[in-house]
C-alpha positions in Angstrom: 36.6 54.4 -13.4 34.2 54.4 -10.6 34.4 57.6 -8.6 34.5 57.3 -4.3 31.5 59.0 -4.1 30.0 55.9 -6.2 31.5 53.3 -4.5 30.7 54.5 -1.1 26.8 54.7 -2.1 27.4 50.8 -3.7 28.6 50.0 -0.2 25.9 52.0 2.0 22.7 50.2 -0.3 24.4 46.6 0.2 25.1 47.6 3.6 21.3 48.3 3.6 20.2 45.9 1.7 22.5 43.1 3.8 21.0 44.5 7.1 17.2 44.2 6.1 17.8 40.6 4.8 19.3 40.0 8.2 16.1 41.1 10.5 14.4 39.5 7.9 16.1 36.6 8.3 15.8 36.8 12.1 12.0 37.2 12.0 11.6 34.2 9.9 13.5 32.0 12.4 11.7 33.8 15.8 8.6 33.6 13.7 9.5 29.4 13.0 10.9 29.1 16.9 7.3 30.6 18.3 5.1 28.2 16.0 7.0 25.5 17.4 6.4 26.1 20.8 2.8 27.0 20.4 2.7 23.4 18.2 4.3 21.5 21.2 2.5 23.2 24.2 -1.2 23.8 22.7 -1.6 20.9 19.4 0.8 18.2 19.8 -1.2 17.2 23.5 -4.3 16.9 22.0 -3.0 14.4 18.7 -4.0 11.0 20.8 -7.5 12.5 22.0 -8.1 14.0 18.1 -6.6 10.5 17.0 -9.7 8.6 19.3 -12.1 10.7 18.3 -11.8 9.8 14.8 -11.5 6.2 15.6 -15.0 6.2 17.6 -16.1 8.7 14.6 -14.9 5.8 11.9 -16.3 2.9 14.3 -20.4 4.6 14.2 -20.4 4.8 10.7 -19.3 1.5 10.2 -22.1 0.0 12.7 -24.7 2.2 11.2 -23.1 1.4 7.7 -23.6 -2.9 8.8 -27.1 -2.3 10.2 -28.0 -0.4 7.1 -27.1 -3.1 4.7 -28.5 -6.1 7.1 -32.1 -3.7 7.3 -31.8 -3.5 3.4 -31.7 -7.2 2.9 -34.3 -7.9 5.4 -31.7 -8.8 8.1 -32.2 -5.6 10.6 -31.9 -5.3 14.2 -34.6 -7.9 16.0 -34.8 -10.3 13.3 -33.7 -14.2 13.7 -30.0 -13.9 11.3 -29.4 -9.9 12.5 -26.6 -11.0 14.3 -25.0 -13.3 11.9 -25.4 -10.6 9.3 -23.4 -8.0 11.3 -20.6 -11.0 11.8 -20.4 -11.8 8.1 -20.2 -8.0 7.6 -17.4 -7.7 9.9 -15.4 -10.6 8.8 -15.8 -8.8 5.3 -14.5 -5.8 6.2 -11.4 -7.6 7.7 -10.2 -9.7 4.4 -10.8 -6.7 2.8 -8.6 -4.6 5.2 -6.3 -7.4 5.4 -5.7 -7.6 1.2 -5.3 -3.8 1.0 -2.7 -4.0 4.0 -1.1 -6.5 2.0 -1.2 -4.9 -1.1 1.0 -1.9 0.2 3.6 -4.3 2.1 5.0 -5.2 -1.7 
């Protein structure tokens, strides 16, 4: 049989160890409440301009990625079929978007 002196330190460490789980426990949620905050007032605002960015970002290299190819095949900017070239290029790029879009609507 347990003496009192035994239980009563059993009960004081889970006292202790109950109270450090709950700051703990606090901390974590202040600590989860604050990044929020910071994540609506200072990042969520700038998602649509980061969002644009990358879209103009994505829209360059795809020009520089047509004019490359019409310059490799003798096509390049000034020359008689430059422009058709680009517009071949671009109707390319949209079957091919267009069968990958369709692929992941199964």
């Amino acid at each position: 049989m347990k003496s009192n002196r035994t239980v009563m330190k059993s009960n004081g460490t889970l006292t202790l160890v109950q109270s450090i789980y709950d700051h703990i426990h606090l901390a974590l949620w202040a600590t989860l409440a604050a990044f929020v905050v910071f994540f609506l007032a200072f990042i969520a605002p700038r998602l649509p301009e980061a969002a644009a960015r990358a879209e103009a970002l994505r829209i360059q290299e795809i020009a520089e990625e047509n004019e490359g190819y019409c310059a490799k095949w003798q096509m390049g900017l000034g020359t008689k079929m430059h422009d058709q070239c680009i517009s071949d290029l671009q109707e390319l790029r949209w079957k091919i978007q267009d069968r990958l879009a369709d692929q992941l609507d199964f």
